[in-house]
Structure formats: structure tokens, C-alpha cells
C-alpha positions in Angstrom: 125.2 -118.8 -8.7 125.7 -121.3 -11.4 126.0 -125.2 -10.9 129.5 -125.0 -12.5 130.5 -122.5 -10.2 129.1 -124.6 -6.8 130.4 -127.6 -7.6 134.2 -127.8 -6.4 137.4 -128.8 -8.7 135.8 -128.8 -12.4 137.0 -133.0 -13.0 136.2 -133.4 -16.3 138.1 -136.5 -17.2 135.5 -138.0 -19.8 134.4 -141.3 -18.1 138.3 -142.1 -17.0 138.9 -143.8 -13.4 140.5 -140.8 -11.7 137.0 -138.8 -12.2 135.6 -137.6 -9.0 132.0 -138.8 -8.3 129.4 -136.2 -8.3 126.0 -136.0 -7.2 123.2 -133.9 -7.2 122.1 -132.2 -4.3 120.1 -129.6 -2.3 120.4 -127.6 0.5 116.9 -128.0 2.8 116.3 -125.5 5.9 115.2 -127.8 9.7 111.1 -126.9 8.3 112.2 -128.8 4.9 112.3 -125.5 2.7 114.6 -125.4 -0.4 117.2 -123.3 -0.8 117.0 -120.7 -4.2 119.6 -122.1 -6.4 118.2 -125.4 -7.2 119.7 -128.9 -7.7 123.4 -128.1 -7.6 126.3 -130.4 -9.0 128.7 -131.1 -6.2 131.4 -133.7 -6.1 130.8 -136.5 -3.1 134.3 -135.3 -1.6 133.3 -131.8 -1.0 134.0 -131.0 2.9 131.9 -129.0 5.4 133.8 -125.6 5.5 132.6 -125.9 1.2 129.7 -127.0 1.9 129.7 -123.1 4.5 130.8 -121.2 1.6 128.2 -122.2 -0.9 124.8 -122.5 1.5 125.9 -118.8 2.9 126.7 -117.5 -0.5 122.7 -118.9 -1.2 121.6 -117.6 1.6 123.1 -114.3 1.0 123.9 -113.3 4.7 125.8 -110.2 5.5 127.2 -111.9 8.3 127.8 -115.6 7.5 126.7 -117.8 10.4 128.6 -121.2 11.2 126.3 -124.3 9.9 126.0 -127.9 10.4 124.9 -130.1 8.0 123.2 -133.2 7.8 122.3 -136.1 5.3 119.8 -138.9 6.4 119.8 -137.5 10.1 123.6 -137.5 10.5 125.9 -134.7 10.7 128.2 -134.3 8.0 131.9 -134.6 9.3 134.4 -135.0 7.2 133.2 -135.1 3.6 129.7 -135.6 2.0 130.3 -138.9 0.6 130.8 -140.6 4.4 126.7 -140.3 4.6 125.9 -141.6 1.2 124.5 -144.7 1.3 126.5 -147.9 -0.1 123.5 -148.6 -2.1 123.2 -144.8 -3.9 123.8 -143.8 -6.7 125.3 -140.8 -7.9 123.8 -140.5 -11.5 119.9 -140.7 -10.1 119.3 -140.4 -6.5 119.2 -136.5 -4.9 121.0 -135.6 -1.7 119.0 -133.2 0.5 121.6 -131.6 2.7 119.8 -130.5 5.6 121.7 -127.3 7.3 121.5 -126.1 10.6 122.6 -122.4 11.8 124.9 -122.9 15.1 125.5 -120.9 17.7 128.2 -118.1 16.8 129.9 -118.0 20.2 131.2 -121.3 21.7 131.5 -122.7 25.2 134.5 -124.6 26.2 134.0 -127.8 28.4 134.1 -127.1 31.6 137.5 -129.4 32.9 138.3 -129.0 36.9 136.6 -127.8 39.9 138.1 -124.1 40.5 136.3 -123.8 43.9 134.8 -125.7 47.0 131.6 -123.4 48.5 131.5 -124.3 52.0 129.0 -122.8 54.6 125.2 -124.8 54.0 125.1 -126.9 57.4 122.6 -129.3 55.1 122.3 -130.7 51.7 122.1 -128.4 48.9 119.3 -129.1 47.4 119.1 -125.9 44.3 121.1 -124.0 42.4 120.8 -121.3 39.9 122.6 -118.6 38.3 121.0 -115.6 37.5 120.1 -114.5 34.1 123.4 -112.4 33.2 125.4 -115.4 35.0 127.2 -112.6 37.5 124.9 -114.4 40.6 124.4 -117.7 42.0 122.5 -118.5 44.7 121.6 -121.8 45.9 118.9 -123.2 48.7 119.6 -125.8 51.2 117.9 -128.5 53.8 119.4 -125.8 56.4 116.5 -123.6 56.0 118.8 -120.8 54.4 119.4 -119.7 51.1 122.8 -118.1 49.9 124.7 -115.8 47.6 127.9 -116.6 46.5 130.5 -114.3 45.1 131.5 -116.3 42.1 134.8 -114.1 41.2 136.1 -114.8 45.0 134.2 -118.0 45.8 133.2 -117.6 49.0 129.5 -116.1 50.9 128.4 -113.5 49.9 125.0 -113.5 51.9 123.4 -115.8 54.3 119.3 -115.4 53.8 117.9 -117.2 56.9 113.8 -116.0 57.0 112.9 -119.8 56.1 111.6 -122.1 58.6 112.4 -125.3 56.4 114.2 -126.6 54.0 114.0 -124.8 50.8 113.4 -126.9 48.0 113.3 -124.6 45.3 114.7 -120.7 44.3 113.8 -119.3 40.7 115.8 -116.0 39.8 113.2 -113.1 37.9 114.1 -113.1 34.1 115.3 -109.0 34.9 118.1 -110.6 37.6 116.9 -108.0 40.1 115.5 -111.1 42.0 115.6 -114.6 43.7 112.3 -116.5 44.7 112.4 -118.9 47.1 110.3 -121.4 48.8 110.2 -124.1 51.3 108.8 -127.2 52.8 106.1 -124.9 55.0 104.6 -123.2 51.8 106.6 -119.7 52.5 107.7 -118.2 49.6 110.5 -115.4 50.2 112.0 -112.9 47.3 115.5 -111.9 48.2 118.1 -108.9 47.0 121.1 -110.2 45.6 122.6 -106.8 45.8 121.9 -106.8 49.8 120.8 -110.2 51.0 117.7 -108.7 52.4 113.9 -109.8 51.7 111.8 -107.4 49.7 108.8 -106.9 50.5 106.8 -109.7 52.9 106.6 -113.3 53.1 104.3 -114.8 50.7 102.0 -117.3 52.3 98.9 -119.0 51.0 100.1 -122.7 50.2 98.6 -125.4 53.2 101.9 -127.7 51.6 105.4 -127.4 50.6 105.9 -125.6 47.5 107.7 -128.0 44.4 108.2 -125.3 41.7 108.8 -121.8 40.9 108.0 -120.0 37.3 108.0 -116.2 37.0 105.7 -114.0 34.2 108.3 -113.7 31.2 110.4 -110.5 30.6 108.9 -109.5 27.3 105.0 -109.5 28.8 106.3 -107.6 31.8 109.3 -106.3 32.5 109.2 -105.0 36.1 108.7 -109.3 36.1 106.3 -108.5 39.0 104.0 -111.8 39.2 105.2 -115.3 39.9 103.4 -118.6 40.2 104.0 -121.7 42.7 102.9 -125.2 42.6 102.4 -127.2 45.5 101.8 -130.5 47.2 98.5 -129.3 48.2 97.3 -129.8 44.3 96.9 -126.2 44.1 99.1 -123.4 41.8 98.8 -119.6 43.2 99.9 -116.6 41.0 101.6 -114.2 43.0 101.5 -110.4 43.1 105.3 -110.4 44.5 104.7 -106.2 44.9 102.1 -106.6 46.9 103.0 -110.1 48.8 99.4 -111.3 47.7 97.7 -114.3 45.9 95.7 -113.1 42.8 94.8 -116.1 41.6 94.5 -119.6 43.0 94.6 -121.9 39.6 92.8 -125.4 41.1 91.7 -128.8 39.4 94.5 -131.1 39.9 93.4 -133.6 42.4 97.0 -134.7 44.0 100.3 -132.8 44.3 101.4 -130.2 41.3 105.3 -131.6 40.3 105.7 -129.0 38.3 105.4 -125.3 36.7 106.2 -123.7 33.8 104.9 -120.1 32.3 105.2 -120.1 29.0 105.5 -116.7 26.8 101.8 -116.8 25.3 100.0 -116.2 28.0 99.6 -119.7 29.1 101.0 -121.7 32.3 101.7 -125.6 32.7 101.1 -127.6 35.1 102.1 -131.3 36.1 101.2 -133.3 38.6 100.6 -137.0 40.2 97.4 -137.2 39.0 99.2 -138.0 35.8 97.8 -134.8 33.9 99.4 -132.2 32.9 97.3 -128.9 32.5 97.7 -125.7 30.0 95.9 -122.5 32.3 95.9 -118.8 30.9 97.7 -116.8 32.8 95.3 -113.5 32.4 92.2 -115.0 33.8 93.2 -118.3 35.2 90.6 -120.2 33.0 91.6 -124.2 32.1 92.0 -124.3 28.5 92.9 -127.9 27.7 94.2 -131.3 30.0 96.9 -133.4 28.4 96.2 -136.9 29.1 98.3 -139.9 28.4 101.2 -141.2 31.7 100.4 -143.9 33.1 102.0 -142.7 36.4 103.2 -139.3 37.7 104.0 -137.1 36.1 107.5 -135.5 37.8 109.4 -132.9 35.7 108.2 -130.4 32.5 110.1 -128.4 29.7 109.7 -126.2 27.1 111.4 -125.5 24.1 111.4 -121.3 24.5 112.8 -121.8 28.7 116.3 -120.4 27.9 114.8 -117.6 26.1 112.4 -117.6 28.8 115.2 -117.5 31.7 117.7 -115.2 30.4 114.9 -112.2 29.1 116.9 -109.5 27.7 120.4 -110.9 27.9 122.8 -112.7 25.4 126.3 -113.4 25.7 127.1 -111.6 22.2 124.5 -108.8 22.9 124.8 -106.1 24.6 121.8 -104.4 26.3 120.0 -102.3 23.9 117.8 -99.3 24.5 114.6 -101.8 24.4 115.2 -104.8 26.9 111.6 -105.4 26.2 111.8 -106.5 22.0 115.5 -107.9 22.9 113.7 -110.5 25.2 110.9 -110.8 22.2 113.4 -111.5 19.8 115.1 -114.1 21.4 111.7 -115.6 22.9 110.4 -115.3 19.6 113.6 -117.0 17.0 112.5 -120.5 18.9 109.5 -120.3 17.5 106.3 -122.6 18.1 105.9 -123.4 21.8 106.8 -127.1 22.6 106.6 -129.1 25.9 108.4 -132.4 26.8 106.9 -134.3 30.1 109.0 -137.0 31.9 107.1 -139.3 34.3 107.8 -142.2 36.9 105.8 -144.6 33.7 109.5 -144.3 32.2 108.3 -142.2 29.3 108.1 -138.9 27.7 105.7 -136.8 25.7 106.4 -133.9 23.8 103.1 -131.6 22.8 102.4 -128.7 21.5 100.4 -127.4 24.1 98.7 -124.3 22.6 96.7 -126.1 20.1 96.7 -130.0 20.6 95.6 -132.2 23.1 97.0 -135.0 21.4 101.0 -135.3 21.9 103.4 -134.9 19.0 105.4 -138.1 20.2 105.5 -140.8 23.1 109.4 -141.7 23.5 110.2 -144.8 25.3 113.2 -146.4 25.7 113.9 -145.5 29.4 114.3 -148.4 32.0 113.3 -146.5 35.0 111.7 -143.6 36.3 112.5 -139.8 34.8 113.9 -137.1 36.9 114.8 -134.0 34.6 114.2 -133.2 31.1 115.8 -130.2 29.0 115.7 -128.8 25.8 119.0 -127.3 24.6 119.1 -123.7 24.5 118.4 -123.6 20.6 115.2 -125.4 21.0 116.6 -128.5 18.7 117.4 -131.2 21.3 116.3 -132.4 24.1 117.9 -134.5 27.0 116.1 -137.0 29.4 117.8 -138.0 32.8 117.0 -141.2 34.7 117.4 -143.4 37.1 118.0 -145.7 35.0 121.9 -144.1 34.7 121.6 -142.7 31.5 120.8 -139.8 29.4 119.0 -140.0 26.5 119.0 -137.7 23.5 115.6 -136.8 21.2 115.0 -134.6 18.3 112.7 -131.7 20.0 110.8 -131.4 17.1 109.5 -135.2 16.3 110.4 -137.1 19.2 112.6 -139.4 17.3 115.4 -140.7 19.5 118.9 -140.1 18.8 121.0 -141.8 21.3 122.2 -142.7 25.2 124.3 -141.5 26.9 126.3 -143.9 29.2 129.1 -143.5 32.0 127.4 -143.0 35.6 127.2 -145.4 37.5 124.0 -144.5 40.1 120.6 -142.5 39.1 121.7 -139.1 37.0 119.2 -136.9 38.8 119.8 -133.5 36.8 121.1 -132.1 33.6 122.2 -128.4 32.2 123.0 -127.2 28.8 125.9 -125.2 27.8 124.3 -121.5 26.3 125.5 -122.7 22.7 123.5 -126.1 23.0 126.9 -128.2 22.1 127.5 -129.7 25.9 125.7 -131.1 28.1 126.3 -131.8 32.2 124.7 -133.8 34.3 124.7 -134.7 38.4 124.4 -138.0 39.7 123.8 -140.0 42.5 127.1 -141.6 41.7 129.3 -138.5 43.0 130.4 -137.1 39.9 129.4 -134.6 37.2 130.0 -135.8 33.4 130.2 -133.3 30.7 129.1 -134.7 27.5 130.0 -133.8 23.8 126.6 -133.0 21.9 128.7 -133.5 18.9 130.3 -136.6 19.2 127.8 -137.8 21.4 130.3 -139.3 23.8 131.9 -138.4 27.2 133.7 -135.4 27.2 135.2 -134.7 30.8 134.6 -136.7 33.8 134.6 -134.4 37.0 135.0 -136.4 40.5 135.2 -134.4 43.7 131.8 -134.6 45.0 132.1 -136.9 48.1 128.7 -137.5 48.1 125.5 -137.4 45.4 124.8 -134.2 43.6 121.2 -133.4 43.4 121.6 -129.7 41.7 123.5 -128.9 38.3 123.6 -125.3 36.5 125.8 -123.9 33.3 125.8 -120.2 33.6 124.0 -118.2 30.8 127.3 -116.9 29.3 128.9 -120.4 29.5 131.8 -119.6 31.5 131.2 -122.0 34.6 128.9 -125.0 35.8 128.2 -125.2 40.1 126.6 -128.5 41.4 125.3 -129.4 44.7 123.9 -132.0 46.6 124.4 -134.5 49.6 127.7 -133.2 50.8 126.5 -129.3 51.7 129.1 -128.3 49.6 128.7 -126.2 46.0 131.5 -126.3 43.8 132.8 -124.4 40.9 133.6 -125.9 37.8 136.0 -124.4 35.1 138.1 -124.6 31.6 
């Protein structure tokens, strides 16, 4: 494709007043590559949907693929010549227009509760639905855990087998099943389909368990192992067919915060002893400690946990023949496994934990202690959620922070991502959930009805709804 030909409206009006600016430019991938086609001659008011013609056209997709783009770190909006800087200047400087593939789908803010789930006698202290969003299930300081139908709203099974509060439930990446664990160290896999417990209880912890992570999809798709972290400063990989520990990963001295198992092999670890450790899940060796919090360490994230949670299931996809390289694919189009750590020293670190001991970043800006971290479903962002009352907003792959996000009122204890990484919600200790415009960066919706705080937030996989729980034993349903 010719200059002449990318560059919109041929103004030639020989040096006269009315001649549109132009300026050179190229189009960049995210990793800083250069698009074939060179240093093309565009005029400073071309718009976005010209600026989708062109960069697909160079890219030569079959299927076009919506794009964002963006000059100097900010998204292009109306026309190119908004992000030139007052001091450019068109006849030297080069543009590098930085484009970004989007997600094809698009989820619509969620605007007004569609349903009040009554029935937990306690606070609801987790919720999760499962991978193909069809399920939700949620644990509770009643010792039960419960299946909701989400098409009726109301029970659909009451698991009581717990003797304490359960404090955490992680659904397998196949959906076939819920893990859940409690304040005794009992960990329990239920049936969504019945309600009933497979197999037996799962016992080995001498403390309550904190976190949940199950082997990926792609390394194993009967998704048979599991591993726990516990207050006892020990993690335990579980063989969930058998009911037994088959490896008991120790070397933290105080309690483990938090678990994550990656899709190399490797599991992480966080814990109060301010650490956070990288362990290989085939032979339980250490491989590498990643120093550098000052205080505990509370909550982990990876980059590849969306992938990671929804296996072989997209919400444009249907299931192919082999579930196995569908999870691969979408495991594998993150790329390069990052982790973000949030701790009570009010900072983050993001690392890339399969080669470095050093962290990529330290991001500070937070006020108080962090209680949740996310990275948006695309792997690109990454959200931070405080006490302090805000949110905060960091580029996943540098660090760099992009903004804060401000409207509640109390602690925000817990954030979720819409499947197409352009909203965000988070719980508070204020009452309310707020749904928040990635885009504009402001407050989207503001959802009241809560009478009391919400500790538990989750967008389904295919978008369609967001439940929250918390102090007032009561889930709710949240809609368009």
C-alpha cells in the first residue's frame, strides 16, 4: 500500500492556509515492532475507525479485529492530532501509533441488581462462577457452601459437610468441580450437578486453609490435582481422586496468604514472612524466593489466570474436538508469565517469576494496606484495591501507573474484570459495588443495595452478570 493511498483526503493546496497538516507516522505492535509499510503520510485529522482501515489493511487479516490506538501512552479518541504534542512538529518529528487488538465481543455494564440470594445464615464470605459462567456457588461463615440456580435465582443446593466457616471455594478449570475449604483445614470437592461430595474429605492442614489453585486444564485435563495454602506455613498438593496429600511444599516460616499454579509447571506462593516463593509443581523442588515487602505479603496474580480459570472455554468459541490445545491456545496468546504481589507495606511488585529474582517494577502510590490485585483478562492491565478507598490502574507489562480510581467511600476489599478487559467492579466496605469504565477511566454505574459491606465480587466468564457477597448473608445478582 502506497503512502498516497494511506494518507486520507489528497490536500494539496500548495502551502495555502486551508491545507490539512500532515505528519509522518508509524504503526508499532505493544512489543515495539514496526508494521511493513513504513513511514506513512497521514493528515493529523485522521480518526480512529481510519486509522482501523489502514493498520488492518497492513496487517492483512482475514478477519479484521477492532484496535485501539495510542500515541505517547494515551488512547487515540477522536482524531490523531488531540495527542500531538503543542510543541511537535509536523514537518520533522515521527508519530509512533501504538495499536492494540481488542476484544471482539463486548460486555455491557452491568446496571441493577436482578436478584436478592437469600438462604446463608452468616456472612458470605466467596463467590465464584464456574468456568462456562452457567454455575455459581458461593461459601459462607455458616459452615455451608451453596449452588445457586442463576436463571431462577434461588438454591439450588445446600452443601453442609463443613465444620467452619468456609473461607475459600475454587471451581476446576473443566467446571465438573468446586473445592472448598474451611477454617479447620478440611478441604471438600462438591458436584454441582448433585450437591453431593465426591470422593472423601481432604485433611492434612493443622490450620485453616487461605487459598485454593487447581493444576491447569491444558497440563491435565481430568484437572485431578489441587494445591492449598495454609496458616500453618505449609502448601499440600492434592490428589483430589484419591483424597490424598502427594506433596507437602514447606519453607515459609509464617502463614501462606496465597496460591497460585501457574501453566509452566510452576506454583506461587505468598506469605507473611514477606516472601513470595516459585515451587515446581512436578517434584515440589524450590526454585527461586522473591524478596523485597517490607510487610506481608496478602494477595498474588498472574497475568495468564483468566486463561488459567476458564481452560477450554470462550465466549465466541465453541468447544472444539480438542479441549486440551483450545485451553493451550488461550493460555498460550498471553504470553510470558507475569506476577503482580500486593502487600500490607502499601506496595506492589510485578516479576517475572520464571526467570528473575529481581522484580520488573515496585509501584507505590497506595496510602494503605492492599487487599486484591487483578490483571485484566487480556493480560494488559492490572488493578490494585485498598484500603486506602481506591483502585489504582498499572500497565502489566512495566509497572508504570496509569491512574486512580475514586468514588467509595470505606476500604474496596475486591475487584473483578469484565471477560473483554474494558470494565471493572469492585466491592467495598462502604455497601456498594462500582462499575468502572476502563476506557474513560471514570465511574461507570454506581450499584447500592448491599445493606451491609461486601467482601466477595465475581463477573461471569461470558460477561453476562456480576454476584457480590458479604456482611449481610445475602448474594445478589447484578444485570444490564
Amino acid at each position: 500500500m502506497s503512502k498516497r493511498k494511506c494518507s486520507e483526503g489528497d490536500h494539496q493546496d500548495n502551502g495555502t492556509e486551508s491545507e490539512v497538516k500532515r505528519v509522518l507516522s508509524r504503526f508499532k505492535s505493544e512489543t515495539g515492532e514496526i508494521l511493513p509499510g513504513g513511514l506513512l503520510d497521514l493528515p493529523v485529522d485522521i480518526t480512529v475507525d481510519k486509522l482501523q482501515l489502514i493498520c488492518n489493511a497492513l496487517l492483512q487479516e482475514e478477519d479484521p479485529v477492532p484496535l485501539a490506538f495510542f500515541v505517547n501512552d494515551v488512547e487515540v479518541a477522536g482524531t490523531l492530532e488531540n495527542n500531538l504534542n503543542k510543541n511537535f512538529s509536523t514537518s520533522e518529528d515521527i508519530v509512533d501509533i501504538v495499536y492494540q487488538p481488542q476484544a471482539i465481543f463486548k460486555v455491557r455494564a452491568v446496571t441493577r441488581c436482578t436478584g436478592s440470594l437469600e438462604g446463608h445464615k452468616e456472612a458470605v464470605i466467596s463467590v465464584a462462577f464456574s468456568p462456562d459462567g452457567k454455575y455459581l456457588a458461593s461459601g459462607s461463615g455458616d459452615t455451608t457452601v451453596r449452588f445457586w440456580d442463576i436463571y431462577t435465582q434461588s438454591p439450588h443446593f445446600t452443601c453442609q459437610e463443613h465444620k467452619h466457616w468456609v473461607l475459600c471455594i475454587a471451581w476446576s478449570p473443566c467446571g465438573t468441580k468446586l473445592a472448598s475449604a474451611c477454617k479447620n483445614g478440611t478441604i471438600i470437592l462438591w458436584d454441582p450437578l448433585t450437591g453431593k461430595q465426591i470422593g472423601r474429605s481432604m485433611i492434612g492442614h493443622k490450620m485453616w486453609v487461605t487459598s485454593l489453585s487447581w493444576e491447569p486444564y491444558h497440563q491435565n485435563p481430568e484437572c485431578r490435582y489441587l494445591v492449598s495454602a495454609s496458616k500453618d506455613s505449609d502448601l499440600r498438593i492434592w490428589d483430589t481422586k484419591l483424597g490424598q496429600t502427594t506433596r507437602v511444599l514447606s519453607g515459609h516460616t509464617k502463614s501462606v496468604t496465597c496460591v497460585k499454579w501457574g501453566g509452566r509447571d510452576l506454583i506461587y506462593s505468598s506469605s507473611q514472612d514477606r516472601t513470595i516463593k516459585v515451587w515446581r509443581s512436578s517434584d515440589g523442588i524450590l526454585c527461586r524466593t522473591l524478596e523485597g515487602h517490607a510487610h506481608w505479603v496478602n494477595t498474588l496474580a498472574l497475568n495468564v489466570d483468566y486463561a488459567l480459570r476458564t481452560g477450554p472455554y470462550h465466549p465466541l468459541e465453541k468447544p472444539s474436538d480438542n479441549l486440551v490445545e483450545q485451553a493451550k491456545k488461550h493460555y498460550e496468546a498471553i504470553g510470558e508469565e507475569k506476577l503482580v504481589s500486593g502487600s500490607d507495606d502499601f506496595t506492589l511488585f510485578l516479576w517475572n517469576p520464571e526467570k528473575e529474582k529481581k522484580p520488573i517494577a515496585r509501584m507505590t502510590g497506595h496510602q494503605q494496606l492492599i487487599n486484591d490485585v487483578k490483571f485484566s483478562p487480556d493480560g494488559r492491565m492490572i488493578a490494585s484495591a485498598s484500603f486506602d478507598k481506591s483502585i489504582k490502574l498499572w500497565e502489566a507489562n512495566t509497572g508504570k501507573y496509569i491512574t486512580s480510581l475514586r468514588g467509595h467511600v470505606q476500604a474496596v476489599y475486591s475487584v473483578a474484570w469484565s471477560a473483554d478487559s474494558r470494565l471493572l467492579v469492585s466491592g467495598s466496605s462502604d455497601s456498594t459495588l462500582k462499575v468502572w469504565s476502563i476506557k474513560t477511566k471514570k465511574l461507570s454505574q454506581d450499584l447500592p443495595g448491599h445493606a451491609d459491606e461486601v467482601y466477595a465480587v465475581d463477573w461471569s466468564p461470558d460477561g453476562l452478570r456480576v454476584a457480590s457477597g458479604g456482611k449481610d448473608k445475602v448474594l445478589r445478582l447484578w444485570q444490564n
